[in-house]
Every structure is written in structure tokens, then in C-alpha cells.
N, C-alpha and C positions, 0 to 999 in steps of 0.2 A: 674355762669361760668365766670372765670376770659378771659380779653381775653385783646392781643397785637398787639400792631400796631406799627410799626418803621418805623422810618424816617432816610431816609439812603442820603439825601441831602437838602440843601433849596428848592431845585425845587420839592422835594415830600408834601413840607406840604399843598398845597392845596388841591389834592387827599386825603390825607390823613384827614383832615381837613372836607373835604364831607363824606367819608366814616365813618369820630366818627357824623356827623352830626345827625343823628336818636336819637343818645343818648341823644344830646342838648334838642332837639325838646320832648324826654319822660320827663328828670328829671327837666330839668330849671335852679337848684343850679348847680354847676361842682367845685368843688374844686380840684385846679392844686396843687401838691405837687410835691418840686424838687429843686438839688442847685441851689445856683449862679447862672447862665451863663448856663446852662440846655437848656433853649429855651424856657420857661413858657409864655412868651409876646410874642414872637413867633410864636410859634403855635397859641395862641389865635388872633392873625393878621390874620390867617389865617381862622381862624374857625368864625372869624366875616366878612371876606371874602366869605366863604361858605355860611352864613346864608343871605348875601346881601347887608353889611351894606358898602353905599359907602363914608362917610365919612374917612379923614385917623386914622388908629389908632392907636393908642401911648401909652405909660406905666405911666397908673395912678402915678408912683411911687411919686409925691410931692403933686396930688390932691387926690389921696386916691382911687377918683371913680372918671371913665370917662363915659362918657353917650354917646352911637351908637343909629341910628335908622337905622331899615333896608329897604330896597325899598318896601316891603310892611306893613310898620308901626311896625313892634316890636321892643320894646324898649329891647337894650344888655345894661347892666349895666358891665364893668370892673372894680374890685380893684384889688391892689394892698398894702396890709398890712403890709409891710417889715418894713416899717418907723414906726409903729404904738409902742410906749411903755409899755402901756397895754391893756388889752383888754377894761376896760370901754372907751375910746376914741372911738368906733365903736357909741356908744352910742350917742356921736353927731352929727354925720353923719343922725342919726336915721334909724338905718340898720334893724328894722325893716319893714320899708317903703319898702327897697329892698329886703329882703331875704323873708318876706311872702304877697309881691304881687304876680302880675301875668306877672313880664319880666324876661328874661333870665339875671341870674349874672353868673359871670366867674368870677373866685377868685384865686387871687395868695397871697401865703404865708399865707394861713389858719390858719396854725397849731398856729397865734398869736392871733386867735380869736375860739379857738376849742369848746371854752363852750359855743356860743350866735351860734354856727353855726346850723341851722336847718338838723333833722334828714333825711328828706327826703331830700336829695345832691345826687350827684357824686362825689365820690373821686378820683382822675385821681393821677398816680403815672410816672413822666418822670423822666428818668436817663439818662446819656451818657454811652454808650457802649466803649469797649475799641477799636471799629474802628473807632470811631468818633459818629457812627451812634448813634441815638435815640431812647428808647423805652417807648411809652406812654403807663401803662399799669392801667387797671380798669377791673370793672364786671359789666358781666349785668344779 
């Protein structure tokens, strides 16, 4: 069942942010897909917000992977892929280590790593709406 959640302000993406929380907590992978300026770092501010993590958090975009914990010890892995020019370059990072342990990763700009990306994920789909608003959409 596909289903939608929109974000009709900054001041919604933390509600919003708890209520995709369940999904976090079942799959662990979550692949964010979406342009530009979309709101992909964003939302996931927020949804590492939601999950507790009180360190601030920022766009892997030049480290590749930032590393959260959260106040009850789960380790959030964030990349960010945009920079990457092929995909063996995940291979240093040893994206093994992250995508089949056992912490939560959050993934922006997937689609430049699609073949090393483990089958069991979430693919999460955000676009902007023509009133500004946002719509994050996935299945469950």
C-alpha cells in the first residue's frame, strides 16, 4: 500500500518526521529520492530529530557519511551521494559495514549507488508540490 505524507511547512516536518518514524524503526535502509532543493537533508533533520539523536545534523554532502547517536545509543548513519562519480567509490567508505549491520542509514541521492544498494530498503519518493507544499511518498 503506497502511502503520503505532506509537508505543508517547516514547522510540520517534525510531526511528520514521528509519524514516518515506525517505518524507520521496521526497514533501517530508507532511500530518500528527490531534486535539488526538494528538502531530502531536511526532512531527515528531522526524522534524526524524531528518533532522538541530539547532536546537530548537517549534510554529509563533502563527507559522504555523518554519523548521529541517539539518546538511547542507536547509531543513524547519514550519506549523502550527490558528489560521488561512480559507484565503486562507496566501496571505500566500505558501505558494506553500513548497509548490512545493524544501525539505521538514511540515504540521499541513491539512485548513484542503485546496484550495491541492499534489497531490503525503503524507498521514500519527495517532490514539491505546485503550492510549495511537499509530498513524501513510499509503501508499506
Amino acid at each position: 500500500m503506497e502511502k503520503t505524507l505532506i509537508i505543508h511547512s517547516e514547522g510540520d516536518i517534525d510531526a511528520i518526521a514521528r509519524e514516518f518514524l515506525p517505518v524507520v524503526k521496521e526497514k533501517r535502509i530508507i532511500a530518500f529520492h528527490g531534486n535539488m532543493g526538494v528538502g531530502k537533508t531536511t526532512f531527515i533533520k528531522g526524522l534524526c530529530r524524531a528518533l532522538g539523536v541530539v547532536d546537530p545534523v548537517t549534510s554529509p554532502s563533502f563527507a559522504i557519511v555523518n554519523k548521529y547517536v541517539t539518546s538511547d545509543n542507536q547509531t543513524v548513519y547519514h550519506f549523502d551521494f550527490y558528489r560521488l562519480k561512480n559507484v565503486s567509490e562507496v566501496f571505500d567508505i566500505g558501505y558494506e559495514d553500513y548497509f548490512f549491520g545493524d544501525d539505521i542509514c538514511l540515504i540521499e541521492w541513491p539512485e548513484k549507488i542503485a546496484e550495491v544498494l541492499p534489497d531490503d530498503r525503503l524507498d521514500v519518493w519527495m517532490t514539491e508540490n505546485a503550492d510549495g507544499s511537499r509530498s513524501i511518498k513510499f509503501s508499506v
